[in-house]
C-alpha positions, 0 to 999 in steps of 0.5 A, spaced: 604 302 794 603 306 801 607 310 806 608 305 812 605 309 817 599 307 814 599 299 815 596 298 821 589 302 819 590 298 813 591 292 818 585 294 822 580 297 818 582 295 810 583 299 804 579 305 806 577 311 801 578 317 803 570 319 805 569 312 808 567 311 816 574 308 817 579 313 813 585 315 816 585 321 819 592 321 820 593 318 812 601 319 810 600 321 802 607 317 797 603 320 791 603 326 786 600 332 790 599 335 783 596 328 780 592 327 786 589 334 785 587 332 778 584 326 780 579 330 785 577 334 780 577 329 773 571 328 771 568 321 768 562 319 764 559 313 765 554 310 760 547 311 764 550 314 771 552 321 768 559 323 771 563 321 777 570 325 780 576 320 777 578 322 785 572 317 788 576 311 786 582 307 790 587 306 784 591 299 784 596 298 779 597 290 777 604 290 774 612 288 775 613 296 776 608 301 780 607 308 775 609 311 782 616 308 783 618 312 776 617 318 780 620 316 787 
């Protein structure tokens, strides 16, 4: 799920994260501040790498209904 703002980069460039070359500059956010907050800082382990920020990763939701649309 995205702001329909962000279809033509997405159309352009594809899923970008938000340090990659081609990320929006103008990304417009339908998220959760305080849950995207918490995602930039939740660290994970990972067997053999250590650590990464939860935040790092673009979050995809395979089902009937999006966690999001509860809170929408």
């Amino acid at each position: 799920m995205t702001h329909i703002e962000n279809i033509p980069h997405i159309l352009q460039y594809g899923i970008t994260h938000r340090n990659s070359p081609n990320a929006n500059p103008d990304y417009v956010t339908v998220g959760d501040k305080s849950l995207i907050d918490k995602r930039n800082t939740k660290q994970v382990s990972i067997e053999n790498d250590g650590t990464i920020v939860l935040g790092d990763f673009i979050p995809f939701y395979f089902g009937v209904r999006m966690p999001m649309l509860y809170v929408i």
